[in-house]
N, CA, C and O of each residue as an XYZ file, in Angstrom:
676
protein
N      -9.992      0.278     14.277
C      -8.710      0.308     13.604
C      -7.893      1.473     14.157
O      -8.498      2.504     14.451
N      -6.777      1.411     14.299
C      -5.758      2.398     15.031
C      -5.494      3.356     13.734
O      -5.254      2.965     12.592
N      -5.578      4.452     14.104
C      -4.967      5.196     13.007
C      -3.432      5.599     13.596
O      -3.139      5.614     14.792
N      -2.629      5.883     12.608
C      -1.590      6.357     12.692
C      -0.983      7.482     12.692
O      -1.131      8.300     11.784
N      -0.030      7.714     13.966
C       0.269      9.425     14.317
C       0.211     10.333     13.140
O      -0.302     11.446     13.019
N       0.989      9.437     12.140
C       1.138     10.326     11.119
C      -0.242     10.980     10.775
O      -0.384     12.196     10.908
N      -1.198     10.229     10.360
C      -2.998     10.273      9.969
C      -3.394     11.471     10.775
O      -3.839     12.558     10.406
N      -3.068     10.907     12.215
C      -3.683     11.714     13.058
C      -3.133     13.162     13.041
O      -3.836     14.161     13.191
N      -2.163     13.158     12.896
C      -1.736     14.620     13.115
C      -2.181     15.622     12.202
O      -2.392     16.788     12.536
N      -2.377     14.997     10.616
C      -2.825     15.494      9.716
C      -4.054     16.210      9.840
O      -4.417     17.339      9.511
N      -4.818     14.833     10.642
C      -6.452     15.279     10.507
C      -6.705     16.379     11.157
O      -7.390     17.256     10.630
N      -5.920     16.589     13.076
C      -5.483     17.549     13.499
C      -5.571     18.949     12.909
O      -5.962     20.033     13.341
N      -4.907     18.386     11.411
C      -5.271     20.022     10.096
C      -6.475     20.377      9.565
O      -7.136     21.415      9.592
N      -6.640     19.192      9.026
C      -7.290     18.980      7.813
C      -8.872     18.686      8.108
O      -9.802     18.766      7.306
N      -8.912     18.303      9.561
C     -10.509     17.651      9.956
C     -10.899     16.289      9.463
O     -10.297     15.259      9.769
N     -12.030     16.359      8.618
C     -12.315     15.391      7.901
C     -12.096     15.396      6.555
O     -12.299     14.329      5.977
N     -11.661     16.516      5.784
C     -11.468     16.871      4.303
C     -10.334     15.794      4.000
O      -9.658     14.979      4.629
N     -10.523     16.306      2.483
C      -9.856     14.671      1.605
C      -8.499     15.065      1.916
O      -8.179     16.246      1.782
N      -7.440     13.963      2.426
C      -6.116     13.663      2.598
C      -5.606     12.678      1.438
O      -5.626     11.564      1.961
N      -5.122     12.540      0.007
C      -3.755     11.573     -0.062
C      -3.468     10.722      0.307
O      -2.878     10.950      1.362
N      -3.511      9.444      0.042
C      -2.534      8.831      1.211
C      -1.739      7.306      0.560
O      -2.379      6.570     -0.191
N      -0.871      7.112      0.803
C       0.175      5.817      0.076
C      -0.627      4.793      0.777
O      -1.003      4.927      1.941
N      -0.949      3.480     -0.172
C      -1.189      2.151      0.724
C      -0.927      1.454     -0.305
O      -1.157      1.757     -1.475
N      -0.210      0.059      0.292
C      -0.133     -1.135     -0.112
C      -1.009     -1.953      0.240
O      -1.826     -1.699      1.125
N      -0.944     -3.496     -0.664
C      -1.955     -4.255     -0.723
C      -0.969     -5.771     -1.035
O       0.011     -5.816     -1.778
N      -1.532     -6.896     -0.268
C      -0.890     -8.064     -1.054
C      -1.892     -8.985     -1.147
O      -2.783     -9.097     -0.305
N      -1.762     -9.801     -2.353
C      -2.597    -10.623     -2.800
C      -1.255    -12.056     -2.391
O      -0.259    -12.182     -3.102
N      -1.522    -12.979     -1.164
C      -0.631    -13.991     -0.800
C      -1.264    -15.056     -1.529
O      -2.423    -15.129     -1.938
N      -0.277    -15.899     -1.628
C      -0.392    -17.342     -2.241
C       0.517    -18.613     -0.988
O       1.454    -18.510     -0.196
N      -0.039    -19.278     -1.245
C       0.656    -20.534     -0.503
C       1.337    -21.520     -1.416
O       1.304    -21.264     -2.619
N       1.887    -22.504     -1.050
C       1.857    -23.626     -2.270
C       1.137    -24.075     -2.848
O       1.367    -24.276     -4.041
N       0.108    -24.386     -2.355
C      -1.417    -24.713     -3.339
C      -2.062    -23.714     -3.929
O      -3.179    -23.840     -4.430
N      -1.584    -22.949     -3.912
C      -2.209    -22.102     -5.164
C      -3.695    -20.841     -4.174
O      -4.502    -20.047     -4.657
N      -3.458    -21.193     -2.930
C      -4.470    -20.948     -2.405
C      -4.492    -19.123     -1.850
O      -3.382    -18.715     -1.508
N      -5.248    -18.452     -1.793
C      -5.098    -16.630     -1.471
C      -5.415    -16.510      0.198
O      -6.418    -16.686      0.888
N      -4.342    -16.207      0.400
C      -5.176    -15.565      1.659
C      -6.183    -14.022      1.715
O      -6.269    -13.003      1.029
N      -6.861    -14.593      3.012
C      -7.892    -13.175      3.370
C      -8.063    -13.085      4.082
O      -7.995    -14.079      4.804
N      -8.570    -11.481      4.795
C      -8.494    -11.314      6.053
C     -10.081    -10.809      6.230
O     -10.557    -10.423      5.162
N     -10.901    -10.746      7.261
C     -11.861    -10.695      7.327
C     -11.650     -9.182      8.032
O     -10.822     -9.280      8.938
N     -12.065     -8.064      7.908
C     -11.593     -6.782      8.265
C     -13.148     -6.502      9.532
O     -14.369     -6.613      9.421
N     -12.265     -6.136     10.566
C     -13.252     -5.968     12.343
C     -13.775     -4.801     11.552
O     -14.877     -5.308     11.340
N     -13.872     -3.242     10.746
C     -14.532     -2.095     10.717
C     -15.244     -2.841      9.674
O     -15.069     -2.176      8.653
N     -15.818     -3.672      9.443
C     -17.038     -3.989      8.099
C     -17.385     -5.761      7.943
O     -18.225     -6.393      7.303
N     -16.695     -5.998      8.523
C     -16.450     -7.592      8.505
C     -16.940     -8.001      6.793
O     -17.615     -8.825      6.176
N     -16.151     -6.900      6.593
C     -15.997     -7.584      4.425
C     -14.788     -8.508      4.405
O     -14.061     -8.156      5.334
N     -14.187     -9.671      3.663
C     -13.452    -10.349      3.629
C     -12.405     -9.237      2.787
O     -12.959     -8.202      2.416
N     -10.897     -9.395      2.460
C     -10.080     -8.691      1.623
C      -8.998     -9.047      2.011
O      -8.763     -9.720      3.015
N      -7.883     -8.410      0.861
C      -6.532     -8.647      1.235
C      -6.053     -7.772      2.306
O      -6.602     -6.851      2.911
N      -4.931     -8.276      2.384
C      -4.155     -8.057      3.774
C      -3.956     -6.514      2.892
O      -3.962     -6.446      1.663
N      -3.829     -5.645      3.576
C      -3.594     -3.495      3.045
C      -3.091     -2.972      4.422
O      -3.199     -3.378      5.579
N      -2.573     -2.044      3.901
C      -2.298     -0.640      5.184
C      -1.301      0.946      4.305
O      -0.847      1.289      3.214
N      -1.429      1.380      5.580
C      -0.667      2.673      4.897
C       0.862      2.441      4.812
O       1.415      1.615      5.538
N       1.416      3.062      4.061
C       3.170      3.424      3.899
C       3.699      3.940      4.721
O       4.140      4.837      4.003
N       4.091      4.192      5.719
C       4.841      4.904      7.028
C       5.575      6.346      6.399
O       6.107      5.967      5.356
N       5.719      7.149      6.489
C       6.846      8.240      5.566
C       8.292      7.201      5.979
O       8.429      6.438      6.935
N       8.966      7.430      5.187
C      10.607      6.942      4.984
C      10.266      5.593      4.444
O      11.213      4.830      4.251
N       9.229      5.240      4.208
C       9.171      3.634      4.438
C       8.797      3.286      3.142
O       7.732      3.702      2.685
N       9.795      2.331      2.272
C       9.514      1.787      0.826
C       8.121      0.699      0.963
O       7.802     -0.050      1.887
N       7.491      0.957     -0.312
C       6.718      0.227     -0.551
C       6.473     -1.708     -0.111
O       5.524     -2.287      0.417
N       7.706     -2.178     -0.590
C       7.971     -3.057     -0.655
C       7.694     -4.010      1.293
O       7.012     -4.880      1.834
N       8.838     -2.974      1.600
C       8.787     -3.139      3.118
C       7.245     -2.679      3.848
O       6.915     -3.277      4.873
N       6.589     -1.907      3.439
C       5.487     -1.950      3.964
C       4.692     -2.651      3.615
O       3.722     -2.251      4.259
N       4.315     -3.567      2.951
C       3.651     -4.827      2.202
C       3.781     -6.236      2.953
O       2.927     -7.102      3.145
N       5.277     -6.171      3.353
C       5.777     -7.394      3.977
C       5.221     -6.842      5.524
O       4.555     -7.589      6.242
N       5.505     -5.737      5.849
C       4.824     -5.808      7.622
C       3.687     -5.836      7.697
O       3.205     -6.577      8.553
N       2.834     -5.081      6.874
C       1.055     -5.176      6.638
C       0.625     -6.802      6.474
O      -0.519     -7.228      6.631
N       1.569     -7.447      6.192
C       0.678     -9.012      6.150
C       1.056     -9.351      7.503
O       0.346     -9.453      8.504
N       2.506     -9.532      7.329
C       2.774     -9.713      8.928
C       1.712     -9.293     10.110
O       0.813    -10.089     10.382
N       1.805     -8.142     10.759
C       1.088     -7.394     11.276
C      -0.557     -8.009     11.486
O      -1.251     -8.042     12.502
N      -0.799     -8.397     10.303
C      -2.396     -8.118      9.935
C      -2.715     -9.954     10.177
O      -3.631    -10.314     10.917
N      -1.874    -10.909      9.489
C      -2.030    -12.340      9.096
C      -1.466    -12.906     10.362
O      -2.290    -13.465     11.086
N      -0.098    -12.867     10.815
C       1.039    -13.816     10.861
C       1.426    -14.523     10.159
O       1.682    -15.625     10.643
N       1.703    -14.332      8.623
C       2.271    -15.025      7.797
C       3.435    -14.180      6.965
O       3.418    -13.090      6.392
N       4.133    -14.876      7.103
C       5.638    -13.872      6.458
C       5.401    -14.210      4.904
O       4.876    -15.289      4.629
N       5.702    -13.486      4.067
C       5.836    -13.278      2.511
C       6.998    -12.536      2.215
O       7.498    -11.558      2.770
N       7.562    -13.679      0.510
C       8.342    -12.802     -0.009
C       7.302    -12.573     -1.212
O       6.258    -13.195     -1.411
N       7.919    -11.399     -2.051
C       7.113    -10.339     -3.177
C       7.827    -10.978     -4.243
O       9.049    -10.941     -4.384
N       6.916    -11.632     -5.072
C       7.353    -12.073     -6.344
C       7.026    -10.926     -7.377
O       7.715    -10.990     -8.395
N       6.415    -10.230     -7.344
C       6.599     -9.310     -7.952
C       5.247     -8.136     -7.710
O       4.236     -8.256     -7.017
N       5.717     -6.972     -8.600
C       3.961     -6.088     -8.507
C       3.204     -5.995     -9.601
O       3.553     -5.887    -10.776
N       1.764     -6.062     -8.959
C       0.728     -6.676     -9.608
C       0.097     -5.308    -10.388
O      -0.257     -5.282    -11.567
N       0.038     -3.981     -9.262
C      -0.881     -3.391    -10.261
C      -0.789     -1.739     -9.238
O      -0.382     -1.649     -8.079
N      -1.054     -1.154     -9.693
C      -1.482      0.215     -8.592
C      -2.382      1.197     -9.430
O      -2.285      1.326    -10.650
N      -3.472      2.029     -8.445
C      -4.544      2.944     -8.548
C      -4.302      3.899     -7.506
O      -3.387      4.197     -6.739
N      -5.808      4.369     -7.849
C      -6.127      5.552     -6.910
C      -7.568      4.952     -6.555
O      -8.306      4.558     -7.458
N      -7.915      4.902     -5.310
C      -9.582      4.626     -4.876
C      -9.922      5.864     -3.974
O      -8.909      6.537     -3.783
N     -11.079      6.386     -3.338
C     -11.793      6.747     -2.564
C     -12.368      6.014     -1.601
O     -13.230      5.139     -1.692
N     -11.611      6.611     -0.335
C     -12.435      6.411      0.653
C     -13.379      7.492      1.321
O     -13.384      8.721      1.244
N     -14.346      6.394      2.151
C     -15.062      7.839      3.026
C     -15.549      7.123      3.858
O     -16.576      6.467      3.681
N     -14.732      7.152      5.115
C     -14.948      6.109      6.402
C     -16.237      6.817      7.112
O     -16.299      8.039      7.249
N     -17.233      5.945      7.537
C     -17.989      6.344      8.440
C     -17.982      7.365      9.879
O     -19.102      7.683     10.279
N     -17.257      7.682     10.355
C     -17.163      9.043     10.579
C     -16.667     10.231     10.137
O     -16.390     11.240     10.786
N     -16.554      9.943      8.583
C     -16.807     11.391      7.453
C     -15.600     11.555      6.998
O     -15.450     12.132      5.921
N     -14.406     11.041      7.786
C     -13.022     11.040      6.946
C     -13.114     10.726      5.574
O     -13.617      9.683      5.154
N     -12.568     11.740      4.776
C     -12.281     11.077      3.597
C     -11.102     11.506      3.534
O     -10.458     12.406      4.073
N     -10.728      9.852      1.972
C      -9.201      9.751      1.737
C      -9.316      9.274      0.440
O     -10.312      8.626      0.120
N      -8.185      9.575     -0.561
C      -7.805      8.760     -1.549
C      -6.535      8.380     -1.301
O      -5.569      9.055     -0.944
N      -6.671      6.864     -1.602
C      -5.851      6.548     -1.704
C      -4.849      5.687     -2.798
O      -5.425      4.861     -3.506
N      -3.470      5.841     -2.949
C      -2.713      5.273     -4.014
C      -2.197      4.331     -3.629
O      -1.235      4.383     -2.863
N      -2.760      3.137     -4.111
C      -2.449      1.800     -3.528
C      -1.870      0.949     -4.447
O      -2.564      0.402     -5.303
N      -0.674      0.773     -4.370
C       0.330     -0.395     -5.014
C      -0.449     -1.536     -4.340
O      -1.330     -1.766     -3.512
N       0.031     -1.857     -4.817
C      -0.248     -3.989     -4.656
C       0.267     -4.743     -5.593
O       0.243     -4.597     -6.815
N       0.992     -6.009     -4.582
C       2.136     -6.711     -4.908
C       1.369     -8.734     -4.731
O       0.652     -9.310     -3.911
N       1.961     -9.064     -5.810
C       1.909    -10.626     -5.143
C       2.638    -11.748     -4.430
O       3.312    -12.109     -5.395
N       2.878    -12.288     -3.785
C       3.245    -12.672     -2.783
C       3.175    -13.903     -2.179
O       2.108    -14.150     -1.618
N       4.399    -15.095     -2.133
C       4.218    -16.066     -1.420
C       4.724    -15.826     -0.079
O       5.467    -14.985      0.427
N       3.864    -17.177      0.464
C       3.953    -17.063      2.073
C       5.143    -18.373      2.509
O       5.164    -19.541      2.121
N       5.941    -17.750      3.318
C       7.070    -18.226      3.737
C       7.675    -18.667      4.619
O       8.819    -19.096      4.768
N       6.415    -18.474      5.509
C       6.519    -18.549      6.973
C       5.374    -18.444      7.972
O       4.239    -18.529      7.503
N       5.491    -18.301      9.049
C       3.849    -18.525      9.819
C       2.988    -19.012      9.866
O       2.887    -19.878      8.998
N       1.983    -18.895     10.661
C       0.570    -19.411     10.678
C      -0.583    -18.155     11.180
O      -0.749    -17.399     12.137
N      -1.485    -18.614      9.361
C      -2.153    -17.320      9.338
C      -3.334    -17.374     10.810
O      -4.274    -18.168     10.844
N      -3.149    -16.759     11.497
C      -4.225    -15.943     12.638
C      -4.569    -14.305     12.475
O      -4.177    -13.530     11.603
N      -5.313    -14.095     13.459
C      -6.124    -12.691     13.963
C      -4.818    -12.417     14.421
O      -4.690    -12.858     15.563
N      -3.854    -11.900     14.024
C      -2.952    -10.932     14.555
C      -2.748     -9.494     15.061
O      -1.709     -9.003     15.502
N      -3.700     -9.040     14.941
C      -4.103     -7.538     15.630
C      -5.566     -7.323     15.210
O      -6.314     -8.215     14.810
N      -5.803     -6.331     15.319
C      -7.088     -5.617     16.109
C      -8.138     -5.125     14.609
O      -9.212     -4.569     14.378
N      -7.102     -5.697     13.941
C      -8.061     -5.135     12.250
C      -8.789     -6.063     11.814
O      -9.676     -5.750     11.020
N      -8.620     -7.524     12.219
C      -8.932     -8.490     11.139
C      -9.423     -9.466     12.376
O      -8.810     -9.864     13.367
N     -10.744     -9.688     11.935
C     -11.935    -10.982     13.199
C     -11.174    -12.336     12.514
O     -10.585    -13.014     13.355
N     -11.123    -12.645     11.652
C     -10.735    -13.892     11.134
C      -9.307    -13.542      9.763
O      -9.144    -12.376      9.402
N      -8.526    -14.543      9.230
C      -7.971    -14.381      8.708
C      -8.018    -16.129      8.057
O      -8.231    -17.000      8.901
N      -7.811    -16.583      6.536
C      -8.407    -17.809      6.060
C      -7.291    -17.773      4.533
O      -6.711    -16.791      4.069
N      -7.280    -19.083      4.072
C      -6.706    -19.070      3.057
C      -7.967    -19.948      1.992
O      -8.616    -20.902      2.421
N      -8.078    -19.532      0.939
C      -9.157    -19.779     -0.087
C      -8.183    -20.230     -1.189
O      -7.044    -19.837     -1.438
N      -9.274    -21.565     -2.033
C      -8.838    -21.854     -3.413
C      -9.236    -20.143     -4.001
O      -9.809    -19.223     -3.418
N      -8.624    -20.237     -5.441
C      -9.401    -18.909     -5.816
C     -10.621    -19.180     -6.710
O     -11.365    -18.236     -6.975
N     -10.811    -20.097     -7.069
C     -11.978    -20.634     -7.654
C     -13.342    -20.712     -6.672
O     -14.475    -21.079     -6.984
N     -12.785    -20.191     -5.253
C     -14.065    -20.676     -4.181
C     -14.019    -19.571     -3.089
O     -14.279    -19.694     -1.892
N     -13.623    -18.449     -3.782
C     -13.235    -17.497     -2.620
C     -14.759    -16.586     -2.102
O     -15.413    -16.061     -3.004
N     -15.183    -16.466     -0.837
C     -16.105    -15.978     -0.117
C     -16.500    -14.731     -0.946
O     -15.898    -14.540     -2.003
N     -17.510    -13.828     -0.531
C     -18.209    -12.675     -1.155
C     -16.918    -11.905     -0.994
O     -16.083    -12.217     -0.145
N     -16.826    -11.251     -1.532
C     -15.855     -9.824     -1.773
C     -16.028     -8.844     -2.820
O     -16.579     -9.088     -3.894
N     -15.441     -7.487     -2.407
C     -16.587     -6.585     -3.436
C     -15.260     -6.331     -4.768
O     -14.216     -6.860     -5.150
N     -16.121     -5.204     -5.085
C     -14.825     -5.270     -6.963
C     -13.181     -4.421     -6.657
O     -12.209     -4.197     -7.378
N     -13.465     -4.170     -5.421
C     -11.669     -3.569     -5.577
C     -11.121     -4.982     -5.275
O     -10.426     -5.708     -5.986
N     -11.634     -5.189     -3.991
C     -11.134     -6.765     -3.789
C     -10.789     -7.570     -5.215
O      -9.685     -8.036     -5.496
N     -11.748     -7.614     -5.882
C     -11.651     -8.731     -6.850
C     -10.599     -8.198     -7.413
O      -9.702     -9.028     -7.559
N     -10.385     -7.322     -7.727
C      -9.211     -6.253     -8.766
C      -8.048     -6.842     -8.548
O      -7.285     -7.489     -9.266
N      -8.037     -6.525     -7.482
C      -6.291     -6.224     -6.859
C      -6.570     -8.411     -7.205
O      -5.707     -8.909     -7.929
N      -7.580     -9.288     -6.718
C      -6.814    -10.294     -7.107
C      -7.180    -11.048     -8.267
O      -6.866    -12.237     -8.219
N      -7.558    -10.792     -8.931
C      -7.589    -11.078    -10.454
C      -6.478    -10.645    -10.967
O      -5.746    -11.530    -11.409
N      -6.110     -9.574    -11.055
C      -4.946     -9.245    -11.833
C      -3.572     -9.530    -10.909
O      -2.557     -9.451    -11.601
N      -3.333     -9.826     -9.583
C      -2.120    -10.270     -9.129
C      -1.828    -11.931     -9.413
O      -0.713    -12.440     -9.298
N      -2.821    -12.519     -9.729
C      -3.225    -14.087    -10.202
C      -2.869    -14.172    -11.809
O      -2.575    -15.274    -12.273
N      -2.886    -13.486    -12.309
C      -2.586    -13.905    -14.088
C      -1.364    -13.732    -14.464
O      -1.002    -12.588    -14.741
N      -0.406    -14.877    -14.565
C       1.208    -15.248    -14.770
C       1.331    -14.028    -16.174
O       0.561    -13.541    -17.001
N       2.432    -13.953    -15.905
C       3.085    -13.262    -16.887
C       2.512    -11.809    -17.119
O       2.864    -11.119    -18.075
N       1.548    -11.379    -16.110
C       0.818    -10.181    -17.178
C       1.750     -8.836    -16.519
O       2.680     -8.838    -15.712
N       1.210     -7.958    -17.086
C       2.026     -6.381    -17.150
C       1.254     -6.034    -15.775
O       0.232     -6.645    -15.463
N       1.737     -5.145    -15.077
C       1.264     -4.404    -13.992
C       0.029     -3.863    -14.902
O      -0.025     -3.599    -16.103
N      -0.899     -3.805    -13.915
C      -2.570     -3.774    -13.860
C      -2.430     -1.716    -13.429
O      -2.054     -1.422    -12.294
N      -2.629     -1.033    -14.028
C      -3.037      0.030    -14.451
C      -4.144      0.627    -15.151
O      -4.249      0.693    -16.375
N      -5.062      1.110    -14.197
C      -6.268      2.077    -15.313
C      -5.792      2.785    -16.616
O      -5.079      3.788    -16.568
N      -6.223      2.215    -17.799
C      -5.761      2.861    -19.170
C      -6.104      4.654    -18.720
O      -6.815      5.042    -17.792
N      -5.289      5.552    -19.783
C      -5.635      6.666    -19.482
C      -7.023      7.401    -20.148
O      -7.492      7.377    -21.286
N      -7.505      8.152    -18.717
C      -9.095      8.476    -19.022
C     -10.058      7.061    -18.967
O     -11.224      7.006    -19.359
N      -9.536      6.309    -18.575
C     -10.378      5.126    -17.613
C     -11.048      4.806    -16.752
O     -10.405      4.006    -16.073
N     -12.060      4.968    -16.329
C     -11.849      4.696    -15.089
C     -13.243      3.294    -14.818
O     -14.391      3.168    -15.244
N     -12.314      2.422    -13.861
C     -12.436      0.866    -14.154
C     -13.589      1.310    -12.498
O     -13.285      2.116    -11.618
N     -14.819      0.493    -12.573
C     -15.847      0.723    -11.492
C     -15.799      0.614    -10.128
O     -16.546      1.129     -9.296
N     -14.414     -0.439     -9.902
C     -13.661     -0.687     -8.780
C     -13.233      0.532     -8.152
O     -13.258      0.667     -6.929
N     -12.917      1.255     -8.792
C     -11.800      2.559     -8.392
C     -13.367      3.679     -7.894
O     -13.000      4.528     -7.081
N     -14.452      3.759     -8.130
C     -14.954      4.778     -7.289
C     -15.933      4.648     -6.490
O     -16.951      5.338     -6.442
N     -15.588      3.598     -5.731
C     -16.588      2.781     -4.489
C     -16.180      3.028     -3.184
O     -15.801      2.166     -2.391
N     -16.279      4.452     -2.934
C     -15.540      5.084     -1.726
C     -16.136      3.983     -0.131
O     -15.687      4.274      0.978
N     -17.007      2.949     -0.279
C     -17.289      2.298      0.709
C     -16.270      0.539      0.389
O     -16.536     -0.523      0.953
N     -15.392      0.713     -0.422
C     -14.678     -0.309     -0.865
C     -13.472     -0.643      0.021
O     -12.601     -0.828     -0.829
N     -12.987     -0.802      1.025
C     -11.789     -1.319      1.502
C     -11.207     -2.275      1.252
O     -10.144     -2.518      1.823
């Protein structure tokens, strides 16, 4: 996975110690009701399409290029689903938390492929039949899937089991 100047320059500081960091997440839908997923090249775990926030760069707009980018499938944002804080701790010792919005999302355009260098496969699933995936995964799409509900927030002094699985991408 490419890290980004920004990342890099940081680490440059910081080494491997814990960095902050903004990421979005989209949970896509098609007309059939169906989710896309991307099969991620650093773990080959299945998950939604994610990436970091660029500095200057709204949420929103980074959501729509992270699928892009990641799928080839264009999405508009019907709305947002939910945001946390998780832990990471990538195998060569980086660690990060990160604050990850996530939005839901129909697809509007394209055809989902391996569009860059992050993702071996990329697939669209009923959600009733969706492949192994671990509990952040499930998070972000369980709660971007239930009509009408309130943005998905850890109650305060919560903390939901998803959120401290620093091997969770």
């Amino acid at each position: 996975m490419a890290l980004s100047p920004y990342v890099a320059r940081l680490r440059t500081h910081v080494g491997h110690d814990l960095l902050l960091l903004p990421g979005v997440s989209a949970i896509v839908r098609d007309d059939a009701g169906r989710v896309l997923l991307a099969r991620r090249a650093d773990n080959g775990l299945w998950s939604v399409p994610a990436g970091l926030i660029d500095p200057g760069e709204q949420p929103a707009d980074a959501v729509v290029r992270e699928v892009y980018e990641e799928t080839g499938v264009h999405v508009r944002i019907e709305r947002l689903a939910g945001l946390a804080t998780h832990p990471v701790v990538y195998p060569n010792g980086d660690v990060c938390e990160y604050l990850n919005v996530w939005f839901r999302c129909r697809a509007v355009g394209g055809e989902p492929r391996v569009n860059d260098d992050e993702s071996i496969d990329v697939a669209w699933f009923d959600p009733g039949d969706l492949p192994e995936i671990n509990e952040w995964v499930r998070l972000r799409v369980d709660t971007a899937l239930r009509e009408d509900a309130p943005v998905w927030h850890a109650a305060p002094g919560e903390r939901h089991p998803a959120l401290d699985r620093p091997d969770a991408l």
